[in-house]
C-alpha positions as CSV (number, residue, x, y, z in Angstrom):
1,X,213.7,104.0,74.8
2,X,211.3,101.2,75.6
3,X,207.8,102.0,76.3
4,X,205.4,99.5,77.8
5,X,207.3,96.3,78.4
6,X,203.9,95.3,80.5
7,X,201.8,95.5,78.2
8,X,203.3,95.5,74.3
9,X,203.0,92.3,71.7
10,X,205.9,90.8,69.9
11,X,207.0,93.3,67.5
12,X,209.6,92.7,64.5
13,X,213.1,94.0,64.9
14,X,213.1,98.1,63.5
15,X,214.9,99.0,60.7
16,X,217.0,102.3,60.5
17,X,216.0,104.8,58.1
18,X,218.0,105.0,54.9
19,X,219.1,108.7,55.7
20,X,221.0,107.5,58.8
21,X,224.5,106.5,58.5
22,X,227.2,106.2,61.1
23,X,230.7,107.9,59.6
24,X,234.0,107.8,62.0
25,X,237.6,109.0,61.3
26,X,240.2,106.6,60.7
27,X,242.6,106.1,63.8
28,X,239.8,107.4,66.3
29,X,239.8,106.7,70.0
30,X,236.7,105.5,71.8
31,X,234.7,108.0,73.7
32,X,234.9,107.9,77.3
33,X,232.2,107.0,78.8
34,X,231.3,104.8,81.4
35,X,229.2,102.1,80.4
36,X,225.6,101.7,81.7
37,X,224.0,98.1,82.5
38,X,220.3,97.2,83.7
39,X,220.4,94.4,85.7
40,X,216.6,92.9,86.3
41,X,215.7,90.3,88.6
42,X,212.6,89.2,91.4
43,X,214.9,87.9,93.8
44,X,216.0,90.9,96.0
45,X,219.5,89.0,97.2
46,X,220.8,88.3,93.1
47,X,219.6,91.9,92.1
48,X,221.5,94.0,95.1
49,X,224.9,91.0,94.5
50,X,224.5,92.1,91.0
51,X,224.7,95.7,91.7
52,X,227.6,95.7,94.2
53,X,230.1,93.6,92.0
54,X,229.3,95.5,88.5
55,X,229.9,98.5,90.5
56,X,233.3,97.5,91.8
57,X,234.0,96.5,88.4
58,X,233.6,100.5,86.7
59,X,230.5,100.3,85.5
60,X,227.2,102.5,86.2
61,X,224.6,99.9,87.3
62,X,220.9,100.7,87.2
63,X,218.6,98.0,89.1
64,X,214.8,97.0,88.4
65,X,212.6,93.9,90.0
66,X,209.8,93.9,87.2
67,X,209.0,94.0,83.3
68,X,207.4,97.8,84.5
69,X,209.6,98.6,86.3
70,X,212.4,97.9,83.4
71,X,210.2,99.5,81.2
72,X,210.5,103.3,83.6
73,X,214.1,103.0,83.5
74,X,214.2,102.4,80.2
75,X,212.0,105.2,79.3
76,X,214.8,107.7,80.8
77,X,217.0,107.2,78.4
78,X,219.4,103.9,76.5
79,X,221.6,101.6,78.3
80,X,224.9,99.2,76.9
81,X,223.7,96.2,78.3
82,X,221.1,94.7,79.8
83,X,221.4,91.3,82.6
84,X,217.6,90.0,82.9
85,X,216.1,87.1,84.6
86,X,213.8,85.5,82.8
87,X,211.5,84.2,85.7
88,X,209.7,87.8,86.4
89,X,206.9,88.5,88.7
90,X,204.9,90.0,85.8
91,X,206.0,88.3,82.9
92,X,209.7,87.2,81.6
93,X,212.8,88.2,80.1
94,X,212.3,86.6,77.0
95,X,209.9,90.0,76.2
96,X,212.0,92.2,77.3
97,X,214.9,91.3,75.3
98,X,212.7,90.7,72.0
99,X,211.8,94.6,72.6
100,X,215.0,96.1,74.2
101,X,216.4,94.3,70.2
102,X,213.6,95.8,68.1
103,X,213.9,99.6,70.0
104,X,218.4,99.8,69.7
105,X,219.7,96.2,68.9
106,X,223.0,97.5,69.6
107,X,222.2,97.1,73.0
108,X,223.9,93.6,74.5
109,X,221.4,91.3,76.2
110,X,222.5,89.2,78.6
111,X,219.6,86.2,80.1
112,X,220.0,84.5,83.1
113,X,217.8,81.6,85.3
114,X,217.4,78.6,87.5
115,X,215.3,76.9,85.0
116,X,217.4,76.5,82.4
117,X,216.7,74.1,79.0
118,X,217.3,74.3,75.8
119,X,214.7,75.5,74.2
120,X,214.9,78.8,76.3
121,X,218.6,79.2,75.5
122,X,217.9,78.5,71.7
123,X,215.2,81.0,71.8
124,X,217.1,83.7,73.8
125,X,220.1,83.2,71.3
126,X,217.7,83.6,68.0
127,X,216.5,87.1,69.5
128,X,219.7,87.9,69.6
129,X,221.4,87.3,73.3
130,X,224.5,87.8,73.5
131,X,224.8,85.0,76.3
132,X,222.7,82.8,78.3
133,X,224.0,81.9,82.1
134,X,221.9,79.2,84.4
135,X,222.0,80.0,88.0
136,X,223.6,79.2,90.4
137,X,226.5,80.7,88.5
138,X,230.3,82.0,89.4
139,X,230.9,85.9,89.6
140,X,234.2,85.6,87.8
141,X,232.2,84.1,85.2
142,X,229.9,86.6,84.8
143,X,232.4,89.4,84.9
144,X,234.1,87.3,81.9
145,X,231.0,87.2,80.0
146,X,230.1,91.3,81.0
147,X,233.6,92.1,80.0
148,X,233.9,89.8,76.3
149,X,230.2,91.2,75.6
150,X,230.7,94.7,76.1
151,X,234.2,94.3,74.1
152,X,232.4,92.4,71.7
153,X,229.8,95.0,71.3
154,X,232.4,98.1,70.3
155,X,234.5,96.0,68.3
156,X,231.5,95.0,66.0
157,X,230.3,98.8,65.9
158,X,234.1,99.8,65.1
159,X,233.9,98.0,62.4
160,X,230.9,99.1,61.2
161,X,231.8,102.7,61.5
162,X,235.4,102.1,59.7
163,X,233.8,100.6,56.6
164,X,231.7,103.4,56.4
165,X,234.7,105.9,56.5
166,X,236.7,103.8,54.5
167,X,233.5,103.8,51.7
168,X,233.5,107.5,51.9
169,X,235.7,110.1,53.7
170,X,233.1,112.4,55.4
171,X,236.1,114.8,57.1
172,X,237.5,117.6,55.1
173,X,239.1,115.7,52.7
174,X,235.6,114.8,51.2
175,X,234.8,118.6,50.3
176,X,237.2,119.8,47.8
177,X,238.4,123.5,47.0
178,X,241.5,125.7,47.4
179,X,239.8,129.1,47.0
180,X,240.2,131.6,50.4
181,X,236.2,131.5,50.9
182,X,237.2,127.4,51.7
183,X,240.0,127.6,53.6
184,X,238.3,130.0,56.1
185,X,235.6,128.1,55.8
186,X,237.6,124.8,56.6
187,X,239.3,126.7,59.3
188,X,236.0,127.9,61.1
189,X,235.1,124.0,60.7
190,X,238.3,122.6,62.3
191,X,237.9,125.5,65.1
192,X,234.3,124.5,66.0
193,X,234.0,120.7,65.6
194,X,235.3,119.7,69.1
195,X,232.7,122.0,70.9
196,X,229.1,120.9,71.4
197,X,227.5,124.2,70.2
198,X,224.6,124.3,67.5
199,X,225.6,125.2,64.0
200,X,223.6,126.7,61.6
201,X,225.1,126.0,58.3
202,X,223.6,128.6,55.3
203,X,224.0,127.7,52.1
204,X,222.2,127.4,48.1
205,X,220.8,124.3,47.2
206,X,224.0,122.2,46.1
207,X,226.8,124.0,47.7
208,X,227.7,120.8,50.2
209,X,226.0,121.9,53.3
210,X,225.4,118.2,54.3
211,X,229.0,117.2,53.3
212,X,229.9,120.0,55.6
213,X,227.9,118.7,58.6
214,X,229.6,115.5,58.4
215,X,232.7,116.9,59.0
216,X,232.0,118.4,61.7
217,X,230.4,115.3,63.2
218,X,234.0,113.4,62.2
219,X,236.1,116.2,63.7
220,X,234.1,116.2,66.9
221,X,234.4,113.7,69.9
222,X,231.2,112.3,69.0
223,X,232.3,110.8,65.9
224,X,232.2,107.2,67.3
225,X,228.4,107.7,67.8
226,X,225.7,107.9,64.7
227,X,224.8,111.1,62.9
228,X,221.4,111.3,61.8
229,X,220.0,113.6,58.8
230,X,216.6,113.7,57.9
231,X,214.9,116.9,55.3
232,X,212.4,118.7,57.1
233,X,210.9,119.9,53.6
234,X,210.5,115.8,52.8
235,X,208.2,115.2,55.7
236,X,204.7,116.8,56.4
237,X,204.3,118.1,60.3
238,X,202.3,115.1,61.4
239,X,205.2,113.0,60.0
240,X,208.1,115.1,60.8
241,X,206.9,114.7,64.5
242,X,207.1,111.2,64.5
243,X,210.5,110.9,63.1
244,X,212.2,113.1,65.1
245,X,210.9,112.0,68.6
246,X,209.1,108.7,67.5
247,X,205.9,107.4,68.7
248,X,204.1,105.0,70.9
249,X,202.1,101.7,69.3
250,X,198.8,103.0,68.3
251,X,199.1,106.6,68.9
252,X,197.7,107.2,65.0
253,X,196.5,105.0,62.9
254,X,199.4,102.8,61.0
255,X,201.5,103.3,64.6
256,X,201.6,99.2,64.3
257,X,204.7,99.4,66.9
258,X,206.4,101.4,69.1
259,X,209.1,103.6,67.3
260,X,212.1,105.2,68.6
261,X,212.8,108.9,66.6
262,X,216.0,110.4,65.3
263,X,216.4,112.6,68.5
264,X,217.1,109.1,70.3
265,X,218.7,107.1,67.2
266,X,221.6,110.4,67.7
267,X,221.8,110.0,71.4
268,X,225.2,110.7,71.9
269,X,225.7,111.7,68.2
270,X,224.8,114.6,65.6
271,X,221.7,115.1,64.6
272,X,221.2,117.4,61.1
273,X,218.0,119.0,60.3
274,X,218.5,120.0,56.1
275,X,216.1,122.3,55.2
276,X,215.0,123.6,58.4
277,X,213.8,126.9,57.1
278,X,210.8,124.6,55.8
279,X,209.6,123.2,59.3
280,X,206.0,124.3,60.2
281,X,205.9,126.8,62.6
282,X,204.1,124.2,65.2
283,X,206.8,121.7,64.5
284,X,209.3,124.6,65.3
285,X,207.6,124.9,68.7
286,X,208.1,121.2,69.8
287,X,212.0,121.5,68.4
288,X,212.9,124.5,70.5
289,X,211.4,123.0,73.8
290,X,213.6,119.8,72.7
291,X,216.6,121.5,72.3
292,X,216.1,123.8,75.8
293,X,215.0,120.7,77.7
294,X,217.4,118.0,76.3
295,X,214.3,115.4,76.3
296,X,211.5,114.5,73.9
297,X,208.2,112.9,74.4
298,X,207.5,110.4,71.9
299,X,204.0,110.8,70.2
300,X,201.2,109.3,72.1
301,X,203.4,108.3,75.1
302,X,203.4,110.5,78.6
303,X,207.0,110.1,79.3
304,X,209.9,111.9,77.9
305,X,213.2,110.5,77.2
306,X,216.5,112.4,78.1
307,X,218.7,112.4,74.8
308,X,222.1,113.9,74.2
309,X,222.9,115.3,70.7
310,X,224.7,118.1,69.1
311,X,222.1,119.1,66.0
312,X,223.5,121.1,63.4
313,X,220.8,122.6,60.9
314,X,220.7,123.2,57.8
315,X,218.6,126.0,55.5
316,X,219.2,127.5,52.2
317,X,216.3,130.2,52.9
318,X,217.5,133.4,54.6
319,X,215.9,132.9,58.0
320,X,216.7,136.2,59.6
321,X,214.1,137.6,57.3
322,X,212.0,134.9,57.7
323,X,211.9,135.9,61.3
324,X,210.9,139.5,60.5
325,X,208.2,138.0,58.3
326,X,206.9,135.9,61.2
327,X,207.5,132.9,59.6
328,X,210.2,131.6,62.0
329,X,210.5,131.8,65.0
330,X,212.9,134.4,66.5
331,X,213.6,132.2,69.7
332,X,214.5,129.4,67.4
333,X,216.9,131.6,65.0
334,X,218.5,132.3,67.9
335,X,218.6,128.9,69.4
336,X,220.4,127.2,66.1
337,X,222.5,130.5,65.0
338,X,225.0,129.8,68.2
339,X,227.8,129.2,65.2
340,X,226.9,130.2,61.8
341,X,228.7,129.2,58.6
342,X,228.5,130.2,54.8
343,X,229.2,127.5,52.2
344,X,230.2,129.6,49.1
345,X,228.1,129.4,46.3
346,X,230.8,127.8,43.1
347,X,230.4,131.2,41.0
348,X,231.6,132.5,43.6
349,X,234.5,130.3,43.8
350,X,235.2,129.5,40.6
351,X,239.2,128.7,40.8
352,X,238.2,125.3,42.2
353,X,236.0,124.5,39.6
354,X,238.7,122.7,37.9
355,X,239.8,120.6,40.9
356,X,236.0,119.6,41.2
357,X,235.9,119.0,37.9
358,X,238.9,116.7,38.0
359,X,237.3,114.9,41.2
360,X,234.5,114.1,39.9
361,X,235.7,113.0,36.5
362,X,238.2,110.3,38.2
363,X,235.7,109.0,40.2
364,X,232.7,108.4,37.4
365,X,235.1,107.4,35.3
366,X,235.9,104.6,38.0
367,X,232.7,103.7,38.7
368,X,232.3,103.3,34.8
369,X,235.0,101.9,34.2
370,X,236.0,104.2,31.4
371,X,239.5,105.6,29.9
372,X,238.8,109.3,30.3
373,X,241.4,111.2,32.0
374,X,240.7,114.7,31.4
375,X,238.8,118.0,29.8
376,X,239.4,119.4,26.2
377,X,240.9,123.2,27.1
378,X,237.9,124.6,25.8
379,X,235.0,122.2,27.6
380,X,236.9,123.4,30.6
381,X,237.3,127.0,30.0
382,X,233.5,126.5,29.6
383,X,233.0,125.0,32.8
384,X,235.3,127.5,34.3
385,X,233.1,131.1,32.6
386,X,230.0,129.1,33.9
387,X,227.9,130.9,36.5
388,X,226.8,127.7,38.1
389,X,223.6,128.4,39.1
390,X,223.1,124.7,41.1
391,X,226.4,124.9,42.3
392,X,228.3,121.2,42.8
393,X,225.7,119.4,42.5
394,X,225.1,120.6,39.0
395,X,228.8,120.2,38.2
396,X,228.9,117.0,39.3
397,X,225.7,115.8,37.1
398,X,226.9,117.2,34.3
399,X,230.7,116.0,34.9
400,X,228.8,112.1,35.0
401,X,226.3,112.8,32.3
402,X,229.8,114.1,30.1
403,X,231.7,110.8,31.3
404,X,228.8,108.3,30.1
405,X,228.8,110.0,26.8
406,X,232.4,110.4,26.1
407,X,233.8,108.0,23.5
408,X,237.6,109.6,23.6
409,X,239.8,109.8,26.6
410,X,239.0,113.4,26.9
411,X,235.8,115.1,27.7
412,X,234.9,117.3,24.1
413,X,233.0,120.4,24.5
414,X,230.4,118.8,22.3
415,X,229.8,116.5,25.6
416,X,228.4,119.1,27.7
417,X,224.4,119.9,27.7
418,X,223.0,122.8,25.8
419,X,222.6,124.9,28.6
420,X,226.2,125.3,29.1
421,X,226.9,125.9,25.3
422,X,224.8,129.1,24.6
423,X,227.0,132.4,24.7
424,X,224.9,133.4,27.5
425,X,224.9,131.0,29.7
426,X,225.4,131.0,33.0
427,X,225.1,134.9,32.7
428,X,223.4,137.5,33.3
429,X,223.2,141.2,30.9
430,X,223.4,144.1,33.3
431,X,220.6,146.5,32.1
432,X,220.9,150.3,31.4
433,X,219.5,152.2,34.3
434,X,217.7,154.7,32.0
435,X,214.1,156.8,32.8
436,X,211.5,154.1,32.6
437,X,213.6,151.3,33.5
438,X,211.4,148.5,36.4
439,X,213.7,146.8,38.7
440,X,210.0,144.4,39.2
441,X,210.2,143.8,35.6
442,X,213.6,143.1,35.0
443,X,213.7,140.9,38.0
444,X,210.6,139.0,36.8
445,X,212.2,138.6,33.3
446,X,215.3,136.8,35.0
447,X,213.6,135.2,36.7
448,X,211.5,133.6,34.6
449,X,213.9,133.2,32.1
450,X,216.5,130.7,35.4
451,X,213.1,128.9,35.6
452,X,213.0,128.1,31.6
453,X,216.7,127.1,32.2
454,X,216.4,125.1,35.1
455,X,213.1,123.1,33.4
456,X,214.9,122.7,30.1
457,X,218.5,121.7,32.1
458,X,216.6,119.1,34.3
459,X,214.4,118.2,31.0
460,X,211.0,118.7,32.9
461,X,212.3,116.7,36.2
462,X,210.6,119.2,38.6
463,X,212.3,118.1,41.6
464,X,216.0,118.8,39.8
465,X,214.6,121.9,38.7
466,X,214.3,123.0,42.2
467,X,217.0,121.6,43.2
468,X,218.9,123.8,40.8
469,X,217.5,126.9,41.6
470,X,217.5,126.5,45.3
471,X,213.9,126.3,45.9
472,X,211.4,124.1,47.2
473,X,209.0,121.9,44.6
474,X,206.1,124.3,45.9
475,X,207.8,127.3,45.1
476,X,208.5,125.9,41.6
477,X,205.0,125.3,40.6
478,X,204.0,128.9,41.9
479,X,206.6,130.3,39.6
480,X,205.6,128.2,37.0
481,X,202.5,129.3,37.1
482,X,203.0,133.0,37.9
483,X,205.3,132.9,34.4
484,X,203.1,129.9,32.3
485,X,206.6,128.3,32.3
486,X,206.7,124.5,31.1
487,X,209.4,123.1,29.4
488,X,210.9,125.1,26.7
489,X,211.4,124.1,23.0
């Protein structure tokens, strides 16, 4: 967690990444688990007092005499609170809590000495201490001030985490659908999300596999704790590597500080991996001995860190034969495919097209503050014969893109794109299996002609247009050039 007390400069407090967020159910009851407190001091006598009294008091107590030696325990894994000195043989505890903020500043600080002034307490207080305590001073005190702060600490993330539910429901209720594929598939979720096992969730681009992670992360006893997403296919390896087990200051060249990764930021959380069919096969490596061992090393440090997650990943590719073609690693199938679970593609759902539909009209229309309360029966029945070839996430685009254009109260067939207006779209004509028919050339032609689609549906935005079709943006520019597609007229 904190690497090189000794030795490291004054760094500014870290920022999250935007792709972490922190989602809890409403009405949820604090995990149990018994808080853990650092308590650092030079002076033998204070440091062991320390120790037996927070003991009595419930708490798991961990004990250090030094910056370095703060800086080994520290390395082991995160605490809830640290008590520090700030008279230390080797330097003070001004440092440590400036870097025990910047590495998790949910971490309460607490700074205690006999040379108390003002300056120090000011200073202490702006690099955010929770409290400040000039010794000689009363153990009922202290146990007050341990107490408020740790109470203090889990109200304040409490209400972080109820905002964010309250923002947007990540449970069940978020994913919408009545067909049977959901309800099993809600089932399967409700059955699994108080276990700790890996899930491998396999969808097509756009089919909610991320929605579905966060349900499980809400419906699981961890949902009090953060859950962590990052896109393997976003990242390139050197990258990747850094962000999921972070790195040391200066172990590459724009390491300007030391950087915890997402295996730590989910301690005691979920951790998603989306895309993980895209992960280099040297990346895959380092993962599996993550996940066996429970630790990681950050880059360019020679410690490892103990972290506790649950990591659910996510992949639209069909890894089994990515495994026979030796681009996956078998041990690592099998390592994430402990649970597996199928979203259902929407064509082949299409009864809840309508409640999707209807979900997402009510809440663009909201958000643009617009009268329209419905669909025209035929711009529905259109919606409804659609194959859907970028499942929800297509829906939902063109369900906002139909909202911002509507002038009525209803949405008019008129108001959907092109694409879904054709007599063919969304379809696909079976073929006559005569003598001299190709399966490699009919295939090719359908293929090139979803490519055409997906360009002309996303008007040139490549990245949509791989989104659509399930693909990554490489894959899209070798089809485009295998067929010369560009946009289409």
């Amino acid at each position: 967690m904190i690497a090189r007390l000794a030795e490291a400069s004054p760094s500014p407090r870290s920022v999250a990444p935007a792709w972490v967020s922190v989602p809890t159910a409403l009405g949820s009851v604090p995990r149990p688990v018994t808080d853990k407190i650092l308590v650092i001091d030079d002076e033998p006598s204070m440091r062991e007092m320390l120790g037996i009294m927070l003991r009595k008091e419930g708490f798991d107590v961990l004990l250090a005499e030094s910056r370095a030696m703060a800086a080994a325990v520290l390395s082991r894994g995160p605490v809830d609170m640290v008590i520090t000195d700030v008279k230390l043989p080797d330097g003070d505890g001004i440092e440590i809590l400036r870097h025990v903020k910047a590495a998790t500043a949910e971490t309460v600080v607490i700074v205690m000495t006999a040379f108390g002034s003002t300056q120090t307490a000011v200073a202490a207080l702006k690099l955010g201490a929770q409290d400040y305590l000039i010794k000689p001073f009363d153990i009922d005190e202290l146990k007050i001030v341990v107490r408020s702060a740790l109470h203090k600490q889990r109200l304040e993330q409490e209400n972080i985490q109820l905002k964010a539910a309250l923002r947007s429901q990540q449970g069940l209720d978020r994913i919408v659908g009545a067909s049977g594929s959901m309800k099993r598939m809600f089932d399967l979720i409700r059955s699994i999300a108080p276990t700790g096992s890996t899930v491998l969730v396999n969808g097509e681009s756009g089919t909610g596999k991320e929605l579905v992670s966060k349900a499980i992360h809400v419906l699981s006893p961890r949902r009090d704790s953060a859950f962590v997403s990052v896109n393997c296919a976003a990242l390139p390896e050197n990258l990747l590597e850094s962000e999921l087990f972070g790195h040391m200051k200066g172990a590459f060249t724009d390491a300007h500080q030391t950087k915890k990764g997402l295996f730590e930021t989910a301690h005691r959380g979920t951790l998603m991996l989306d895309e993980v069919g895209e992960m280099p096969v040297p990346m895959q490596v380092k993962l599996l001995r993550a996940l066996q061992e429970k630790r990681v090393r950050r880059v360019g440090a020679t410690e490892e860190v103990e972290v506790d997650v649950r990591l659910i990943a996510a992949t639209n590719r069909p890894l089994e034969a990515m495994v026979r073609e030796r681009r996956f690693r078998e041990d690592l199938f099998y390592r994430l495919n402990v649970i597996p679970i199928n979203v259902p593609p929407l064509r082949e759902r299409r009864e809840d097209v309508p409640l999707l539909a209807e979900h997402f009209l009510r809440a663009f229309a909201q958000e643009m503050g617009k009268n329209v309360t419905g669909f025209a029966p035929d711009a529905m029945e259109r919606l409804s014969s659609y194959a859907w070839p970028g499942n929800v996430r297509e829906l939902e685009n063109i369900v906002e893109r139909a909202v911002a254009l509507e002038s009525t109260n209803v949405i008019q067939l008129a108001q959907l794109p092109e694409s879904l207006l054709s007599p063919a779209a969304g379809t696909a004509e079976t073929p006559a299996l005569t003598e001299g028919f190709s399966l490699d050339s009919h295939l090719s032609s359908v293929e090139a002609d979803l490519l055409r689609r997906a360009l002309q549906q996303s008007a040139g935005d490549r990245g949509m247009a791989a989104r659509l079709l399930g693909i990554t943006p490489r894959s899209l520019r070798y089809l485009m050039s295998k067929h010369q597609t560009g946009v289409a007229p």
